[in-house]
N, C-alpha and C positions, 0 to 999 in steps of 0.2 A: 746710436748715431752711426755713422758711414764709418767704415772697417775700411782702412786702405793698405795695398799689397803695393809691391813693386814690381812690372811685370815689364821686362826689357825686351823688345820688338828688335830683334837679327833679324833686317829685312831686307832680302836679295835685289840690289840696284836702288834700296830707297833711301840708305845712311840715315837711316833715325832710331833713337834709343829715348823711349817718352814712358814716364810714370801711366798708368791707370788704375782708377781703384778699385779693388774688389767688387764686384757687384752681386758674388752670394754663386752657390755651388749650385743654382737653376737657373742661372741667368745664361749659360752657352758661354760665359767666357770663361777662357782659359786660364788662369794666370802659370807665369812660369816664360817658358822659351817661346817667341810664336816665332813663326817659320813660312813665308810663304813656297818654300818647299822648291824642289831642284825645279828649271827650267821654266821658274817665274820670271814675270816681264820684266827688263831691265828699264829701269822709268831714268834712268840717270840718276849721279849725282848732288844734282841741284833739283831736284823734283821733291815739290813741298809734299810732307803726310798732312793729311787734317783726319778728324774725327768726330765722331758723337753721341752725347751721353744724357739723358733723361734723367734727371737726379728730381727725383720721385720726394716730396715732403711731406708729411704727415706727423702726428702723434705716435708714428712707429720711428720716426728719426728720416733720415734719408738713403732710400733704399737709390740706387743707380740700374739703371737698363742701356746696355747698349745698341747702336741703332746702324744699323745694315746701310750704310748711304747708299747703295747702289740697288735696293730697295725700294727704298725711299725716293727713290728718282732724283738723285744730285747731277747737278751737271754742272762741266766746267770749260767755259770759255773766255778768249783772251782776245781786246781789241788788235785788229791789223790793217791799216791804212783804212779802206772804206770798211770793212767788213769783221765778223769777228768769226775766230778760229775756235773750232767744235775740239776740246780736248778728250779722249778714252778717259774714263777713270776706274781705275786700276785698283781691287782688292791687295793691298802690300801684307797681309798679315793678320791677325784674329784681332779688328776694332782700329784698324788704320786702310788709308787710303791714298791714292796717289792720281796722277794724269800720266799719260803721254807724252812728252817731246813738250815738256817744260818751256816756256815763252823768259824771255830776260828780261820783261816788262811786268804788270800786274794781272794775275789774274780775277774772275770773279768765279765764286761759287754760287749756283743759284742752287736753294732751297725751296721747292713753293712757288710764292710769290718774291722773294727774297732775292735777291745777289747781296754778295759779299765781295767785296773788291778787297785784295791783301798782295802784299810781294814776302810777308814772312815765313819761314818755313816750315813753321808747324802752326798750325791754327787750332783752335779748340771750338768746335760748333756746338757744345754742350750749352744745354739750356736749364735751371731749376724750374718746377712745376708744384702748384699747389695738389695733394692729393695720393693716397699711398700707392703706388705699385700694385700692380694685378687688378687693380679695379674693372669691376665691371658694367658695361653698359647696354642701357637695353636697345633692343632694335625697334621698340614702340609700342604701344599698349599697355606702359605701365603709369602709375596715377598714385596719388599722395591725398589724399583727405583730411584736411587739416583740419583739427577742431582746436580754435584759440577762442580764450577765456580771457578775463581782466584788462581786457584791450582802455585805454584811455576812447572815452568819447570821440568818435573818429571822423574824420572831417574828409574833405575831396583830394584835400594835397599830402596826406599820411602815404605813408608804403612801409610792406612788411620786408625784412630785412631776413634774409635765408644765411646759413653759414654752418658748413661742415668739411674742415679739410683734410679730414680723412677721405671724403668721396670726392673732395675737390670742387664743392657746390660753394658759387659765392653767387647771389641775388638779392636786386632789388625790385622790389614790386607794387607797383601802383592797384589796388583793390579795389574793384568799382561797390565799396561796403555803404550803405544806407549811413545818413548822417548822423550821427550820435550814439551809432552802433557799440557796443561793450564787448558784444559774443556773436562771431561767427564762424561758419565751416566753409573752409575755401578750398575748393578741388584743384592740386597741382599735377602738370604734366612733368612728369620726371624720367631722365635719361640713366645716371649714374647710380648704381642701384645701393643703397645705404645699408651698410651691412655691421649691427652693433659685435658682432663675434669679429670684425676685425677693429676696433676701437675708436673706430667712427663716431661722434658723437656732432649734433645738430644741434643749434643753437638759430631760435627765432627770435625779431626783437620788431618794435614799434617805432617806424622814424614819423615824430609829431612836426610837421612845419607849421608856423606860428610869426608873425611879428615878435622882432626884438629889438629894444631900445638900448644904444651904446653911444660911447661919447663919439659921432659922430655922424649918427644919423639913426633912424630904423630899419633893420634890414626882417629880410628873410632867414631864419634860423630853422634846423631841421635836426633840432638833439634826438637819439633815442630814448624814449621816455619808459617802456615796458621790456621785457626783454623775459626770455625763460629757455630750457634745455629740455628738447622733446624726449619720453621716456625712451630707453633702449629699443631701436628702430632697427629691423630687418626688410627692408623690400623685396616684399615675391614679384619676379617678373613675368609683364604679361598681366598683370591684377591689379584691383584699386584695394591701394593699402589705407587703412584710418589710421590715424594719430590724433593725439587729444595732448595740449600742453595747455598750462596754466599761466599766462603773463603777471609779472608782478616788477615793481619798480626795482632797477638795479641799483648796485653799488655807485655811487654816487664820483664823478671826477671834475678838473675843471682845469682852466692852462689861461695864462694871460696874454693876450693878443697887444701887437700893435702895429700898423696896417696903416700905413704910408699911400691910402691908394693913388693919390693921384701922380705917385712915382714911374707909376708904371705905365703914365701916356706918353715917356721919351720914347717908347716901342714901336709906336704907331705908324710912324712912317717908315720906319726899320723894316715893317712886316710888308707891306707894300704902296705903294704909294694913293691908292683913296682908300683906307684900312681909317676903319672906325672903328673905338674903343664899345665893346662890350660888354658883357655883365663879367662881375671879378668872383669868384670862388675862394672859400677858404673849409678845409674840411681837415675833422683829425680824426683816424682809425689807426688800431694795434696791426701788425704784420703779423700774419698766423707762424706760431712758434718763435719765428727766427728771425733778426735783423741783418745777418751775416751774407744772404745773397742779396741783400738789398731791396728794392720794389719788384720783386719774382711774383707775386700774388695782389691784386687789387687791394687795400685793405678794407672790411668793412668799416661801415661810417659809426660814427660816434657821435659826431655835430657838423654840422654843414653851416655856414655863411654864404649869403648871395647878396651883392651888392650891382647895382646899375650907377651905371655912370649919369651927369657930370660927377667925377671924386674930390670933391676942391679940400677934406678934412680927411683926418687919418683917422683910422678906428680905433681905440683903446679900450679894453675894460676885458671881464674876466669872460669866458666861455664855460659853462658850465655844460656837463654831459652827464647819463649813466654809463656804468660799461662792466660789462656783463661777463667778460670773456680773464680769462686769466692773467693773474698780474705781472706772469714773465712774459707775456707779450709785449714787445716794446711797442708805443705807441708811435706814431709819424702826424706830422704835418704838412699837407700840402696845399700851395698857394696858386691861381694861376687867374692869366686874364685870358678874355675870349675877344679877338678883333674882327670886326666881319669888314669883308671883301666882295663887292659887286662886281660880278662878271654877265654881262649882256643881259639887264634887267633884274638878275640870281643875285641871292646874298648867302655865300658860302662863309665859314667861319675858322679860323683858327686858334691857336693856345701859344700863350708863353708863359713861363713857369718853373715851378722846382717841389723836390721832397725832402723833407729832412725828420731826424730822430727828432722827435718835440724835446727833449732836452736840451737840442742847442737851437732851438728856434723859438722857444716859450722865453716872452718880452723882448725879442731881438726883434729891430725895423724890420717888417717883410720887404723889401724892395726888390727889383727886377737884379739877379744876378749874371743872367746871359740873355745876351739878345741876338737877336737873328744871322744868319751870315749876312755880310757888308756884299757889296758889287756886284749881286748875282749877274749873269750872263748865258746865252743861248748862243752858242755858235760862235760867240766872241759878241753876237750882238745885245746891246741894253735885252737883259731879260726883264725887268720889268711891265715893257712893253709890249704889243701883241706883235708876231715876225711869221713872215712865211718861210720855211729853213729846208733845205734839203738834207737830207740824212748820208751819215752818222749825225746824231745831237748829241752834241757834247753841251752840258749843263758845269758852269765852275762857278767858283764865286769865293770871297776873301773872308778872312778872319772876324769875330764879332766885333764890335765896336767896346759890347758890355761882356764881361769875361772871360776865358778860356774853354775851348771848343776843343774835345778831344778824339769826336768823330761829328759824321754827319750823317744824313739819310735824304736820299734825293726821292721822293715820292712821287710818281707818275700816276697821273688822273687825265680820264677822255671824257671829254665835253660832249656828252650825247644828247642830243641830235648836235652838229656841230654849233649850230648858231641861238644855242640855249646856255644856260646857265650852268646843267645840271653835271655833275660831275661825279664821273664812276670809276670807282679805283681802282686799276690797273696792276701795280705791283710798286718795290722800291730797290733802291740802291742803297748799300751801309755803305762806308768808307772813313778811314782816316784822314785821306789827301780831299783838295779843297777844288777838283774836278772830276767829272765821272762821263763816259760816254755809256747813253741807253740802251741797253739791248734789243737788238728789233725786233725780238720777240714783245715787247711792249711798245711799239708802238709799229702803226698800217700807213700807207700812202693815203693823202686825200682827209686824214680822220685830226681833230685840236685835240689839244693837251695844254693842258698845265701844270705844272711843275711846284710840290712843297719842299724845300729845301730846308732841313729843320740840321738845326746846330743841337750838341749836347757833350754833354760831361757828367757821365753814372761815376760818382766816384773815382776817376781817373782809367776807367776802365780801359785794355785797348779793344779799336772795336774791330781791328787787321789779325787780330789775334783769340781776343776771345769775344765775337759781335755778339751774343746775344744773352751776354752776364751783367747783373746790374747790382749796382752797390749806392749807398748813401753818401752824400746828397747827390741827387738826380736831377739833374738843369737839362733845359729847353727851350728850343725859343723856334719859329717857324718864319719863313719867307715867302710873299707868295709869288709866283710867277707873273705875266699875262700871257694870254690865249696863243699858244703853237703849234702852226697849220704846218703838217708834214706834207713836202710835196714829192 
């Protein structure tokens, strides 16, 4: 597992002294004294450090890389009356960073598509990742040959289920395989080159959807029913690799549900005001190795529930699955309903929801734990509504109704062609506080938007501090906007 050192940052004009952990004698960092060395920029006093760290998962433990923001193309800007201020960001030292002429207000950090809104002084933009360090990936023309065996008689709605976190490969795949099929060879495009000398190991399985009778209705069920571990795998890149695995039925699990759904239509106007309830999901998968960073890696599936509204009966009864994958893998459960939302003839869709260790959520009511932010607003004006606004857009809105919200994410989406439905996404806002003004870099004069405004709580996580760490249980709940024409 992850070796940590103490490495104290004496950084000239930046007053910060922050742990980081070893990340290994070829990773470029230093540990010891870092120094950004005589006749560095003096950022002030009050000028936040942040930083970032790739904490690498795998069967090797977690390996850490650190990451060059000023590489990486970070930038940091701070609102000011109509306008926002372009901040320097400043190398303070080996794995910290800083701005210029520090603002008294908040700033944001954009990553990507990202900002991060924080007034804290030190941030942590480290993120966990499924998949070991040093991985490689190919530039294209490389191919996988699958040859599966013992397949269960295969139907239209099966899919073959990929998983290897060593290469950091998680998929689900729909197989256009003839019906009743047992044995076929399926050619996969592959990026991430599979490599058994570093302790990679692949893991295929057979998700069977089927009718299932529960005290409550019949639903759609989608257990994994076959499952196997492809022999020790090396991908040559640039070539088509063959593999031959043999499916046979896994070790056998099961979890007792009980599934309140019609709980979860107090949501519905919460999300937005002609928000209609949707099909509900319930699925339980292991988190590869670790539960400790919480939902860092998709889990593969295990058993899938799909349920269509009207809900007027709860579900009750056992779930039975196989599961294939190692028994220190903690397993999770997660619940969510889907509300769809017409905009100009378009039916767009959203989630509200949660994850939990299936140990404290096996025969516990599933019920709605956090629901959406309350009062959204545009400008001050009813955001629900569609408004013509002139820019800055400030987007705010009040505390959940249904539990503790302990950041948010304001998501910007453009309505392309404006007078259509279709909606293309743009970028987001992370934040603790319960208003954000949008960067103009996301959005143009004359072009709609609208606005997802999603509430959450990872665990208590902070998200001013550390935004993009997530821990158990994991709440959500989403808000929708209506149509905002920038003029």
């Amino acid at each position: 597992m992850r070796r940590l050192a103490l490495a104290l940052l004496w950084i000239t004009g930046c007053s910060s002294e922050q742990s980081y952990p070893d990340a290994g004698a070829d990773s470029g960092f230093a540990v010891g004294v870092l120094d950004s060395g005589p006749g560095a920029f003096d950022a002030g006093p009050q000028a936040p450090v942040f930083w970032r760290l790739i904490h690498h998962v795998s069967g090797l433990g977690t390996e850490d890389e650190l990451i060059d923001l000023i590489d990486a193309g970070v930038q940091v800007i701070s609102p000011v009356q109509s306008d926002f201020q372009v901040h320097q960001v400043v190398a303070c030292g080996d794995g910290g960073f800083t701005i210029a002429n520090p603002p008294a207000g908040p700033i944001y950090i954009g990553l990507g598509s990202t900002y991060v809104v924080t007034r804290e002084p030190r941030i942590d933009l480290s993120v966990h990742d499924l998949g070991r360090r040093g991985l490689v990936v190919s530039d294209g023309g490389t191919s996988l040959s699958l040859s599966l065996s013992g397949l269960d008689p295969w139907t239209s709605s099966d899919q073959l289920e990929l998983l290897s976190g060593g290469a950091g490969i998680r998929a689900t795949l729909p197989l256009p395989l003839g019906q009743g099929v047992t044995a076929a060879t399926v050619p996969l495009s592959v990026s991430a080159l599979i490599d058994s000398s570093q302790g990679d190991v692949v893991y295929a399985g057979q998700l069977a959807c089927r009718p299932l009778a529960l005290d409550g209705g019949t639903f759609s069920s989608c257990p994994l029913v076959k499952a196997g571990i492809l022999p020790a795998t090396t991908l040559i890149d640039h070539s088509q690799n063959q593999v031959a695995v043999a499916l046979t039925g896994p070790p056998q699990g099961s979890a007792v549900i009980d599934w309140p759904r019609g709980d979860w239509g107090v949501l519905t106007s919460l999300v937005a005001p002609n928000a209609s309830q949707s099909t509900q999901y319930l699925y339980i998968g292991p988190v590869p190795y670790t539960a400790d960073f919480g939902a860092y890696a998709s889990p593969p599936e295990l058993t899938t529930l799909m349920a269509q509204p009207p809900a007027p009966q709860a579900v009750t009864g056992t779930l039975s699955f196989g599961n294939p994958y190692p028994a220190t893998w903690p397993l999770v459960l997660q619940v969510y309903q889907y509300f769809s939302v017409t905009l100009h003839g378009n039916t767009s869709y959203v989630t509200c929801g949660y994850s939990d260790l299936l140990t404290r959520l096996e025969g516990v009511p599933l019920r709605p734990l956090l629901s959406p932010p309350a009062g959204l607003k545009v400008n001050n004006l009813d955001g629900t509504v569609p408004h013509t606004v002139v820019g800055p857009v400030q987007v705010s809105w009040g505390p959940p109704a249904i539990g503790t919200a302990t950041g948010y994410s304001v998501e910007v989406l453009q309505v392309v062609p404006p007078n259509s439905g279709t909606l293309v996404w743009v970028g987001r806002v992370v934040t603790s506080e319960t208003s954000v003004t949008i960067p103009g870099a996301f959005m143009g004069i004359g072009n709609v938007y609208v606005f997802q405004v999603r509430s959450m709580n990872f665990g208590g996580v902070s998200f001013s501090r550390t935004p993009f760490e997530t821990a158990f249980p994991a709440l959500w709940a989403i808000a929708f906007s209506g149509a905002v024409t920038l003029q």
